[in-house]
mmCIF file of the N, C-alpha and C atoms, coordinates in Angstrom:
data_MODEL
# 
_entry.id   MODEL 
# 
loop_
_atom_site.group_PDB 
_atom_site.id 
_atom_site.type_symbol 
_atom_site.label_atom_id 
_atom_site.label_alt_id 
_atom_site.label_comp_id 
_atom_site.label_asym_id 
_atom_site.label_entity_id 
_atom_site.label_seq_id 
_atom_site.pdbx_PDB_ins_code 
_atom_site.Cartn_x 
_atom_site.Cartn_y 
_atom_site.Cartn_z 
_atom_site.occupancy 
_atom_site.B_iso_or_equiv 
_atom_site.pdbx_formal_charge 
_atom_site.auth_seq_id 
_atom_site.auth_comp_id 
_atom_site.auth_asym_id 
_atom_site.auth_atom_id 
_atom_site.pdbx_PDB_model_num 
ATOM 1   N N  . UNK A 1 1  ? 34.083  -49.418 -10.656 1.00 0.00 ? 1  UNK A N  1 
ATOM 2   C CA . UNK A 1 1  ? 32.986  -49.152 -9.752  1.00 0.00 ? 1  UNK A CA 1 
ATOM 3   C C  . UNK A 1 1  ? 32.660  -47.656 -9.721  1.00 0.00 ? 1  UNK A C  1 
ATOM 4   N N  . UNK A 1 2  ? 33.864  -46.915 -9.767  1.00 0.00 ? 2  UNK A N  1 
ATOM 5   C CA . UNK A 1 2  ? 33.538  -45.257 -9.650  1.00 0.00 ? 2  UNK A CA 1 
ATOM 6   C C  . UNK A 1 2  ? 32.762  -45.176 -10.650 1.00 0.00 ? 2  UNK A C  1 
ATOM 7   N N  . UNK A 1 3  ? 33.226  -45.362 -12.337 1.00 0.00 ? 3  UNK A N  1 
ATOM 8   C CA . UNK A 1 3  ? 32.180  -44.808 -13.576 1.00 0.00 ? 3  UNK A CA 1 
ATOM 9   C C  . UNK A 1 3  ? 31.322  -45.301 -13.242 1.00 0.00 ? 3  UNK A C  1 
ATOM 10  N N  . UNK A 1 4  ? 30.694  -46.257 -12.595 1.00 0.00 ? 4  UNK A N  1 
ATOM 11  C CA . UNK A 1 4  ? 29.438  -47.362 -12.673 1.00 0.00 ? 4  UNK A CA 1 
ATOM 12  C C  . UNK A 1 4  ? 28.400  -46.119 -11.926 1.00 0.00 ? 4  UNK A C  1 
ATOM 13  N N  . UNK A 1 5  ? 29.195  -45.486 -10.751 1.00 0.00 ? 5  UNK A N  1 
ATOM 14  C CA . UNK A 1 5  ? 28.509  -44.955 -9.763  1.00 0.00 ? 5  UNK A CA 1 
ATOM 15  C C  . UNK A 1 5  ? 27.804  -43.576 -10.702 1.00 0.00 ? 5  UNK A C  1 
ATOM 16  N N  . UNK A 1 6  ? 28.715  -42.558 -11.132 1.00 0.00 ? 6  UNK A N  1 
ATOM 17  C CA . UNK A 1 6  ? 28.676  -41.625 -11.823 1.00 0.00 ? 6  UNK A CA 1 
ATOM 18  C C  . UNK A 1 6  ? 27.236  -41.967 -13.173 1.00 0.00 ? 6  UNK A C  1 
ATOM 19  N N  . UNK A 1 7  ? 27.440  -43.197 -13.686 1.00 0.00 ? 7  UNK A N  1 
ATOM 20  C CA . UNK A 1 7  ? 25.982  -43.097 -14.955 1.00 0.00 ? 7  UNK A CA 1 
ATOM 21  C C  . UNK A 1 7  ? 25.269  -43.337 -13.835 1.00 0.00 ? 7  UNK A C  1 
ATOM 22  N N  . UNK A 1 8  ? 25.055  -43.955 -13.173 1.00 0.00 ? 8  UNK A N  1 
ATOM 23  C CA . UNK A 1 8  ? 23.951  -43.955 -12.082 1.00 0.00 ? 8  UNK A CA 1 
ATOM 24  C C  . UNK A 1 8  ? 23.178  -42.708 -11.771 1.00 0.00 ? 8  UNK A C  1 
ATOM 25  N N  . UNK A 1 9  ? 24.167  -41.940 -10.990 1.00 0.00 ? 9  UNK A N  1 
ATOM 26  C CA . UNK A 1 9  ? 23.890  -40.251 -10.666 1.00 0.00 ? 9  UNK A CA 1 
ATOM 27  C C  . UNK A 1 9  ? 23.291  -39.703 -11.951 1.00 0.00 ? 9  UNK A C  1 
ATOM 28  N N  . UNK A 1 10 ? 23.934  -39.772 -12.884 1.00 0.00 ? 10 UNK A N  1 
ATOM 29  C CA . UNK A 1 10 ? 23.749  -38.915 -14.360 1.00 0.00 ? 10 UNK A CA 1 
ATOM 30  C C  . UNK A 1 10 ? 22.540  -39.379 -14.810 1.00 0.00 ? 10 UNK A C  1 
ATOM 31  N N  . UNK A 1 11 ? 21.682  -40.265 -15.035 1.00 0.00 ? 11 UNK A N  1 
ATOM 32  C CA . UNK A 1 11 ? 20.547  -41.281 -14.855 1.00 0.00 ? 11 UNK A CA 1 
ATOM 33  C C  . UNK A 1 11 ? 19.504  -40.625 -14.030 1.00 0.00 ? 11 UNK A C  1 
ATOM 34  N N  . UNK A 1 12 ? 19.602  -40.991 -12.643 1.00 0.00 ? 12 UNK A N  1 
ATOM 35  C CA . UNK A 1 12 ? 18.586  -40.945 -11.130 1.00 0.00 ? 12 UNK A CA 1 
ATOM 36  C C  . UNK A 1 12 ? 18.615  -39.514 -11.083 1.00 0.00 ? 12 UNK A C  1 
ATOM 37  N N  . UNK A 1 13 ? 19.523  -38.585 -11.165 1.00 0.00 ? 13 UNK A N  1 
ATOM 38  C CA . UNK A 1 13 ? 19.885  -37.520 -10.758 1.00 0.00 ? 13 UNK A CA 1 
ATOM 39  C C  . UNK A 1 13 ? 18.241  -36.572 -11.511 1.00 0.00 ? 13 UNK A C  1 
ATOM 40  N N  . UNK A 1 14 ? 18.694  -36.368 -12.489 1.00 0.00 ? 14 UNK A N  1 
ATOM 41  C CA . UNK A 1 14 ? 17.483  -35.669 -13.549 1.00 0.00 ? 14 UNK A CA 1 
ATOM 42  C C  . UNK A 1 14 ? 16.034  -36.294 -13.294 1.00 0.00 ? 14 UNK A C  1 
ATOM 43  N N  . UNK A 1 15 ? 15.985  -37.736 -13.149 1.00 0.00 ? 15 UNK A N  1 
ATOM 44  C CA . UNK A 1 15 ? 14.711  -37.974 -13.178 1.00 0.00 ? 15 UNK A CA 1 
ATOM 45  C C  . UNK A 1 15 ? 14.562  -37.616 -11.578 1.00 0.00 ? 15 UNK A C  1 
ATOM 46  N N  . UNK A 1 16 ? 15.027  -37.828 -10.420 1.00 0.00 ? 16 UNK A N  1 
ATOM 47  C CA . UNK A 1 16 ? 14.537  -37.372 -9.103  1.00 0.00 ? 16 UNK A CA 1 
ATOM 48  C C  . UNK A 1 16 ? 14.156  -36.173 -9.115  1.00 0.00 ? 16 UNK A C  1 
ATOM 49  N N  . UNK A 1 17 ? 15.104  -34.703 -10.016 1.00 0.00 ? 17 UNK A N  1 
ATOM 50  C CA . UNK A 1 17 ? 14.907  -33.604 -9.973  1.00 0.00 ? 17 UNK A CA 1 
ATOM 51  C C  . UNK A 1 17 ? 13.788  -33.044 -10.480 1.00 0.00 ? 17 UNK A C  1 
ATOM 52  N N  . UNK A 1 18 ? 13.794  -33.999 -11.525 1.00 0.00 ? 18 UNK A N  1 
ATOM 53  C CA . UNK A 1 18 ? 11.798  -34.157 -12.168 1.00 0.00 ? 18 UNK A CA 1 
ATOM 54  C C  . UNK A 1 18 ? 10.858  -33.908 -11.435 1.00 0.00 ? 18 UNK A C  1 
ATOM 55  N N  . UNK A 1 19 ? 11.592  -35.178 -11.073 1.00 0.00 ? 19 UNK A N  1 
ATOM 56  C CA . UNK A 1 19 ? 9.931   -35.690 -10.157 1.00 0.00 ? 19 UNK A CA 1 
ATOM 57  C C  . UNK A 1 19 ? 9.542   -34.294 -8.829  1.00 0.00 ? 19 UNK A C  1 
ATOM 58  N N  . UNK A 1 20 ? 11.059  -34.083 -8.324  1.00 0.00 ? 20 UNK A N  1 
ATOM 59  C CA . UNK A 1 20 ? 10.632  -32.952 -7.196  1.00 0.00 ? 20 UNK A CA 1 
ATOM 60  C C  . UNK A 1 20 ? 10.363  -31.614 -7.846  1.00 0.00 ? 20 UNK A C  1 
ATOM 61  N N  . UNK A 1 21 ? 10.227  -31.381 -8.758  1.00 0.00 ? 21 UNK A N  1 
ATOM 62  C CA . UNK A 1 21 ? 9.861   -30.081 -9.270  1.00 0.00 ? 21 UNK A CA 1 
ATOM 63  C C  . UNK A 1 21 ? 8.356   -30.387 -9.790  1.00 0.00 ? 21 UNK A C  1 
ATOM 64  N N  . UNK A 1 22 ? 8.189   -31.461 -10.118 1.00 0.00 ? 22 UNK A N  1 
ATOM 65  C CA . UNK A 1 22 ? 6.354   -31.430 -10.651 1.00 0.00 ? 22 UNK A CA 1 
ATOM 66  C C  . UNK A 1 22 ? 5.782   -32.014 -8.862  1.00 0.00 ? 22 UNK A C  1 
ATOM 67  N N  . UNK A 1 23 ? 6.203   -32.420 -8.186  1.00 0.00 ? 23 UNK A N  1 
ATOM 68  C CA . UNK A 1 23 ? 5.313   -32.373 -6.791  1.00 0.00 ? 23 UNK A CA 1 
ATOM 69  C C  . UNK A 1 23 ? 5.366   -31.051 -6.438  1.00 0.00 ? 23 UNK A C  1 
ATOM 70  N N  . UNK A 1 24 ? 5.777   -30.447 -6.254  1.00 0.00 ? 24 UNK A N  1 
ATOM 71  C CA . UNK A 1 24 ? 6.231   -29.072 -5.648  1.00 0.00 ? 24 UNK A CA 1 
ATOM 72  C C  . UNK A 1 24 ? 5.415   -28.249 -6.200  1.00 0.00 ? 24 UNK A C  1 
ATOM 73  N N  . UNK A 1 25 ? 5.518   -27.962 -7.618  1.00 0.00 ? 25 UNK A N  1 
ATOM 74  C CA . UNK A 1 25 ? 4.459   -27.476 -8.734  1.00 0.00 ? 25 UNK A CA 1 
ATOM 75  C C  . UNK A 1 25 ? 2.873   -27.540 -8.546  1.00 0.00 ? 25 UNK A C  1 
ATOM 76  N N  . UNK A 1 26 ? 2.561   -28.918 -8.350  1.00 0.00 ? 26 UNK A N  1 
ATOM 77  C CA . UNK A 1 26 ? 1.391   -29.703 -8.038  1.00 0.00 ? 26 UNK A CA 1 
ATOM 78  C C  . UNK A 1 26 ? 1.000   -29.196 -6.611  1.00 0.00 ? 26 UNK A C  1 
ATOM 79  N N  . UNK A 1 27 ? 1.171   -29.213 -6.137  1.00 0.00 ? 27 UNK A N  1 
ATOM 80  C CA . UNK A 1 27 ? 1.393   -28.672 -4.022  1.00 0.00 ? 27 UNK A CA 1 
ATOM 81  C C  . UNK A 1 27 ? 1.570   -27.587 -4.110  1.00 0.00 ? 27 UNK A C  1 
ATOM 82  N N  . UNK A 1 28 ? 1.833   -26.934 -5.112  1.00 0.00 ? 28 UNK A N  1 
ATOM 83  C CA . UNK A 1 28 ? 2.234   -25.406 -4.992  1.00 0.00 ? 28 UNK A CA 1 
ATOM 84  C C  . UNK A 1 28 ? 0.799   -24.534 -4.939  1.00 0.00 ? 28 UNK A C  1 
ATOM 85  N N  . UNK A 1 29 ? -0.077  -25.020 -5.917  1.00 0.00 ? 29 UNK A N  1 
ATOM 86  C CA . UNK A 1 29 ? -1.232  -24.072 -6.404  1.00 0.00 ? 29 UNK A CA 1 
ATOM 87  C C  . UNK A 1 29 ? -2.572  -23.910 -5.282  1.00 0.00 ? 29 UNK A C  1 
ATOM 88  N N  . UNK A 1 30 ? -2.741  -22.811 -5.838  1.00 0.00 ? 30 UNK A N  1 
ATOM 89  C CA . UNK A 1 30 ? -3.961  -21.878 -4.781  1.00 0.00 ? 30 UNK A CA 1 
ATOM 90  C C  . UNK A 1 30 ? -5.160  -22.190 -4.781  1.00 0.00 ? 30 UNK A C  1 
ATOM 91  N N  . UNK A 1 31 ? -5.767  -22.728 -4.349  1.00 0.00 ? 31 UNK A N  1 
ATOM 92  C CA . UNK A 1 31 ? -7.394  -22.914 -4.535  1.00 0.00 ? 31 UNK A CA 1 
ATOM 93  C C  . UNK A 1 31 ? -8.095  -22.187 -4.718  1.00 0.00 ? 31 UNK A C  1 
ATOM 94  N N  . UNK A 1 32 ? -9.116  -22.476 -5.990  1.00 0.00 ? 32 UNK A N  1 
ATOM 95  C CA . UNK A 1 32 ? -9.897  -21.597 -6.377  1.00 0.00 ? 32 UNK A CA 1 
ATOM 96  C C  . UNK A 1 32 ? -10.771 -20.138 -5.318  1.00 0.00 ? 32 UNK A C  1 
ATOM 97  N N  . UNK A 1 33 ? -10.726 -21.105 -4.018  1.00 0.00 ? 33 UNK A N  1 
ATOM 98  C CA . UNK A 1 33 ? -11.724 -20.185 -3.065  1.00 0.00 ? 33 UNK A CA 1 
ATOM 99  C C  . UNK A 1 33 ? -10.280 -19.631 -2.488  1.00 0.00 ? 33 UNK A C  1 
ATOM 100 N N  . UNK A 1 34 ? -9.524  -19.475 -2.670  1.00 0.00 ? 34 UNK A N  1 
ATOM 101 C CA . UNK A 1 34 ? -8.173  -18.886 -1.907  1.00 0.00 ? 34 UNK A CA 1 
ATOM 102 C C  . UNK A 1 34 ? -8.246  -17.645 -3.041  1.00 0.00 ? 34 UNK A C  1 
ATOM 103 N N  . UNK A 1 35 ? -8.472  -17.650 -3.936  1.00 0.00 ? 35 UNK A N  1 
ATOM 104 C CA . UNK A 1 35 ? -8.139  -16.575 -4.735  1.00 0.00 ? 35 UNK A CA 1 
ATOM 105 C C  . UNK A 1 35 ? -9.269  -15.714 -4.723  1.00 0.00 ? 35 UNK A C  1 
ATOM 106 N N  . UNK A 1 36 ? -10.209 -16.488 -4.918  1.00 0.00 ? 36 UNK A N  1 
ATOM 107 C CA . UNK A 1 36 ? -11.436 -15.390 -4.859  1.00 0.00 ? 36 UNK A CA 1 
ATOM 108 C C  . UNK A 1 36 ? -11.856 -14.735 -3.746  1.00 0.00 ? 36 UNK A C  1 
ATOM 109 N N  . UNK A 1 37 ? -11.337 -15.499 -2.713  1.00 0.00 ? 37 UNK A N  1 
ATOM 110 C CA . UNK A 1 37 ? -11.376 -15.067 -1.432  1.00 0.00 ? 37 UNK A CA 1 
ATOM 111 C C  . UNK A 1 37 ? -10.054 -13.347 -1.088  1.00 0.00 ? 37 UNK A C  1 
ATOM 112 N N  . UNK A 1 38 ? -9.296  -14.245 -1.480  1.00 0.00 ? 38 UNK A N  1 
ATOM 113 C CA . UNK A 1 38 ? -8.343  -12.837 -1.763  1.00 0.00 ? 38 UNK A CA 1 
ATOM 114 C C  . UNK A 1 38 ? -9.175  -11.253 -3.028  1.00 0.00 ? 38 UNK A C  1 
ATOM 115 N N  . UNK A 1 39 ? -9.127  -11.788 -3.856  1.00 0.00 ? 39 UNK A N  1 
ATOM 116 C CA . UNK A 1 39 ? -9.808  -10.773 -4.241  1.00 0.00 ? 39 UNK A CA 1 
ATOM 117 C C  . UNK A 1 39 ? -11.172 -9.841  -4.064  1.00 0.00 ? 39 UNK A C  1 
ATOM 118 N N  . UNK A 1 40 ? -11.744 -10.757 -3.221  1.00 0.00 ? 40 UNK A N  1 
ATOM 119 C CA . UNK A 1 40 ? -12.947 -10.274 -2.895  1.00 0.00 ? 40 UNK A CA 1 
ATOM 120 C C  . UNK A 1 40 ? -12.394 -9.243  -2.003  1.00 0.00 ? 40 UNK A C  1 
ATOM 121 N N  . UNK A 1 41 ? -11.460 -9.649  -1.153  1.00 0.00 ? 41 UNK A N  1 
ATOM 122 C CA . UNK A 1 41 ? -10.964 -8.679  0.280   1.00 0.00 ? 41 UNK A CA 1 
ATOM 123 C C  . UNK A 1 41 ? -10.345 -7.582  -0.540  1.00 0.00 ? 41 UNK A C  1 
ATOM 124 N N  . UNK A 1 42 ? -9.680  -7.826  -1.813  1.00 0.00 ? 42 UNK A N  1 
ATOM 125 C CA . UNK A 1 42 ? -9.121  -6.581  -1.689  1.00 0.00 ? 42 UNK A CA 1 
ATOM 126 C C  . UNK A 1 42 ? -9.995  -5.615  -2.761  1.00 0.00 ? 42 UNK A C  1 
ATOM 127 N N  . UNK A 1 43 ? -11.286 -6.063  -3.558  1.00 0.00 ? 43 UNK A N  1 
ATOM 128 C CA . UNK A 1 43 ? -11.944 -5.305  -3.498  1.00 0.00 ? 43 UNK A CA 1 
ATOM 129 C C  . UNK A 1 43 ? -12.986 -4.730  -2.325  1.00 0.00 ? 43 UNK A C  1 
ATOM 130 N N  . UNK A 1 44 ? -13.025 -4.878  -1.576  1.00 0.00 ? 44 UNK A N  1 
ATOM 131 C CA . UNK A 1 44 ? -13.850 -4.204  -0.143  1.00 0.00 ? 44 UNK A CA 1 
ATOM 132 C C  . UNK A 1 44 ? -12.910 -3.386  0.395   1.00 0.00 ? 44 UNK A C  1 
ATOM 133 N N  . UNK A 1 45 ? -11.508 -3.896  0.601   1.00 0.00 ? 45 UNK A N  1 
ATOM 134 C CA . UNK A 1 45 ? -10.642 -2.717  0.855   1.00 0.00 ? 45 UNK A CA 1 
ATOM 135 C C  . UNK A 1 45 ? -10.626 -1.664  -0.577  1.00 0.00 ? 45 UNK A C  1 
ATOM 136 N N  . UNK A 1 46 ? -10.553 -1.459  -1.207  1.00 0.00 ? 46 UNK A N  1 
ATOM 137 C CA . UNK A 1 46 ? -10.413 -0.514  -2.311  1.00 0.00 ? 46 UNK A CA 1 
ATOM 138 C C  . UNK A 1 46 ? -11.946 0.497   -1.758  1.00 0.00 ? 46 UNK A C  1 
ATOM 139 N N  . UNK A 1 47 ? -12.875 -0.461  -1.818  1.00 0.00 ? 47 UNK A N  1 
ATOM 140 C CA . UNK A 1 47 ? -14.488 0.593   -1.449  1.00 0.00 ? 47 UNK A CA 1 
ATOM 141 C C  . UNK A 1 47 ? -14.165 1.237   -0.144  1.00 0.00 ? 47 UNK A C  1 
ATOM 142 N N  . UNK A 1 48 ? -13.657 0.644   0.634   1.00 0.00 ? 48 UNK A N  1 
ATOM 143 C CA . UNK A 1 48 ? -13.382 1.320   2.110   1.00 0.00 ? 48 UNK A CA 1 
ATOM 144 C C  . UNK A 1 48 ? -12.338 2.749   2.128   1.00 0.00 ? 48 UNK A C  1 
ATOM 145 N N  . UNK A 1 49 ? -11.605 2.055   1.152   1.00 0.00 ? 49 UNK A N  1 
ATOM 146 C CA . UNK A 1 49 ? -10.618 3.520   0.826   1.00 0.00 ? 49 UNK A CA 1 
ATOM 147 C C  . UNK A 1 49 ? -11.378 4.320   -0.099  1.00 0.00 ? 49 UNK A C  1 
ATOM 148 N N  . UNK A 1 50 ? -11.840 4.102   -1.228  1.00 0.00 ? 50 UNK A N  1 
ATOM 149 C CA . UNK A 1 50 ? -12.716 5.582   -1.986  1.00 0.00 ? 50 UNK A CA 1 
ATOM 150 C C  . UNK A 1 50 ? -13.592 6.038   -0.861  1.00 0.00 ? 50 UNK A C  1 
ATOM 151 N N  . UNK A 1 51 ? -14.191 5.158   0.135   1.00 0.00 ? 51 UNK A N  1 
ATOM 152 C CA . UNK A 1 51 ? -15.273 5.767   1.099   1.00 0.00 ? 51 UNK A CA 1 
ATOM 153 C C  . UNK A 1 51 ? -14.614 6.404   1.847   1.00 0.00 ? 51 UNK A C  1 
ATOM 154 N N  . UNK A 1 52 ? -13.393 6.267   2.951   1.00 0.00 ? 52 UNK A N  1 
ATOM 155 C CA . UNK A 1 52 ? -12.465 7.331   3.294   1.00 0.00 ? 52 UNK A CA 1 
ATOM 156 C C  . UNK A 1 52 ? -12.441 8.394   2.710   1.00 0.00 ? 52 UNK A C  1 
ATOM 157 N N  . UNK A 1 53 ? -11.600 8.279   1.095   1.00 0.00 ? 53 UNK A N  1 
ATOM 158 C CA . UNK A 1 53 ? -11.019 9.648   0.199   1.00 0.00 ? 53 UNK A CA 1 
ATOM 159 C C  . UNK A 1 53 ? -12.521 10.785  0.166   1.00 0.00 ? 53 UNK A C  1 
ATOM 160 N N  . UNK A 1 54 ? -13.683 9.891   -0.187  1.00 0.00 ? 54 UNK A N  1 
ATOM 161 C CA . UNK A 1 54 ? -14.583 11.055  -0.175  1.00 0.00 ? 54 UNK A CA 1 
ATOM 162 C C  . UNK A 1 54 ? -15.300 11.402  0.618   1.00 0.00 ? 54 UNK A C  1 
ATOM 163 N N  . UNK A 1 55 ? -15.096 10.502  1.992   1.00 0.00 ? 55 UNK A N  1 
ATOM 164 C CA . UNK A 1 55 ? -15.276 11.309  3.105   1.00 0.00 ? 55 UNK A CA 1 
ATOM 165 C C  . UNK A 1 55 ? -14.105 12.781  3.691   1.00 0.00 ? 55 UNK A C  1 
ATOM 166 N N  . UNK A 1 56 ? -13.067 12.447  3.209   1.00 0.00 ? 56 UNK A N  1 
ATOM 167 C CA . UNK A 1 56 ? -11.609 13.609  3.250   1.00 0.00 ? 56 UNK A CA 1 
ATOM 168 C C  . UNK A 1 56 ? -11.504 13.364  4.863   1.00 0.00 ? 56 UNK A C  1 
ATOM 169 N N  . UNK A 1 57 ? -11.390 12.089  5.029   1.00 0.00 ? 57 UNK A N  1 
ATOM 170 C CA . UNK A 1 57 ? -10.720 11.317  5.875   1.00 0.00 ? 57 UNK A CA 1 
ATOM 171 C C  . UNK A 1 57 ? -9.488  10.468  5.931   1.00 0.00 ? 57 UNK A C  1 
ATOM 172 N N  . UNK A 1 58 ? -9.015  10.848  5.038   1.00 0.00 ? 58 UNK A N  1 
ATOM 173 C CA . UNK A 1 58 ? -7.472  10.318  4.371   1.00 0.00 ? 58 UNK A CA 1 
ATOM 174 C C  . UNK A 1 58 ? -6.073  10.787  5.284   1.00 0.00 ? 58 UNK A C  1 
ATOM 175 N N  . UNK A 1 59 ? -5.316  10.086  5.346   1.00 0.00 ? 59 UNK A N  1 
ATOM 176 C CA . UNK A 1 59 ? -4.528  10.637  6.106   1.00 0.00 ? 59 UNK A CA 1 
ATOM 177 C C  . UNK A 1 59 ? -3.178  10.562  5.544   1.00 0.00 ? 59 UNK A C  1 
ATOM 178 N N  . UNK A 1 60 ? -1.825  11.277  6.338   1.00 0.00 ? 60 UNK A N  1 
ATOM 179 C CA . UNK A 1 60 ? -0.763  11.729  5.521   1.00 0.00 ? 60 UNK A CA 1 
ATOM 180 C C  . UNK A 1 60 ? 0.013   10.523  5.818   1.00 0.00 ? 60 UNK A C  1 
ATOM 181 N N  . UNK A 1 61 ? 1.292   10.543  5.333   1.00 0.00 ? 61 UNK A N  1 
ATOM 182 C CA . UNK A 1 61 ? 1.875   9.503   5.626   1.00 0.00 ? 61 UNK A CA 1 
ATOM 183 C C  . UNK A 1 61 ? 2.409   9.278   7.125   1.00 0.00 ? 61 UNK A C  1 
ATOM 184 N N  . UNK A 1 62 ? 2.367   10.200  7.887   1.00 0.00 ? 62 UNK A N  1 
ATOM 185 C CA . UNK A 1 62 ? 2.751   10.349  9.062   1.00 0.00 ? 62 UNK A CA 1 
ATOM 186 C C  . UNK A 1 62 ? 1.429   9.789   10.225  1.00 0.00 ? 62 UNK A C  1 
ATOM 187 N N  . UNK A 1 63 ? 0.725   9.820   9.569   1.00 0.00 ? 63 UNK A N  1 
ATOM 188 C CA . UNK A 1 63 ? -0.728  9.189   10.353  1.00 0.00 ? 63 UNK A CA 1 
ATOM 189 C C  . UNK A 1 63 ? -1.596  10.010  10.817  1.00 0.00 ? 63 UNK A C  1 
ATOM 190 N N  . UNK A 1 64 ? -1.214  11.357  10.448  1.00 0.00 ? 64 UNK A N  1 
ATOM 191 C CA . UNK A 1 64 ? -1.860  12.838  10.692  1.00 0.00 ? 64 UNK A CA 1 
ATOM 192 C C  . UNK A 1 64 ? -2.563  12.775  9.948   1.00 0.00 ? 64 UNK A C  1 
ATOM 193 N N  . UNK A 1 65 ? -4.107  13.291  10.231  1.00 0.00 ? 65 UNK A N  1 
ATOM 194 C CA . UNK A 1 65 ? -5.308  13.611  9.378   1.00 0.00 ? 65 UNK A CA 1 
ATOM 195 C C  . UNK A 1 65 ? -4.439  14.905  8.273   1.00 0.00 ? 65 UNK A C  1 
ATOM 196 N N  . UNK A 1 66 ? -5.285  14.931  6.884   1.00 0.00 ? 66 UNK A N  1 
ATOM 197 C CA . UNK A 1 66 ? -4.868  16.237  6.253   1.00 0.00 ? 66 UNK A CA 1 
ATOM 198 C C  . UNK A 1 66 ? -5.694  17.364  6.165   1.00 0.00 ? 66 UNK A C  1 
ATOM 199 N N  . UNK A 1 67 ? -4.837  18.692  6.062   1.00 0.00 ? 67 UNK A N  1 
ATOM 200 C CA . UNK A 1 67 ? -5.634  19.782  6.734   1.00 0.00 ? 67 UNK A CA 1 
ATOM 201 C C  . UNK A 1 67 ? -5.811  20.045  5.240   1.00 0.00 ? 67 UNK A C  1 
# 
């Protein structure tokens, strides 16, 4: 009964691990408007920061304007 149990596991084992790694995979991914949505934001942040830098409104790391 023990070996019986063991090909069982050795069997079910791999294909369950399958299967939960391609759902997971599948469920994992970003939607098209999730990404573009992200990138859109972080190009507007990038324009907001060159519009800062050449305003010489930039500040130090301390949160102090620079003289």
């Amino acid at each position: 009964m023990g070996s019986s149990a063991w090909q069982i596991l050795t069997i079910v084992g791999p294909i369950v691990l399958i299967v939960a790694i391609a759902w997971a995979a599948l469920h994992n991914r970003q939607s098209r408007g999730g990404v573009e949505r992200t990138e859109h934001a972080t190009h507007d942040l990038y324009q907001e920061q060159d519009r800062a830098d050449k305003a010489g409104e930039t500040k130090q790391d301390d949160g102090q304007p620079k003289t």
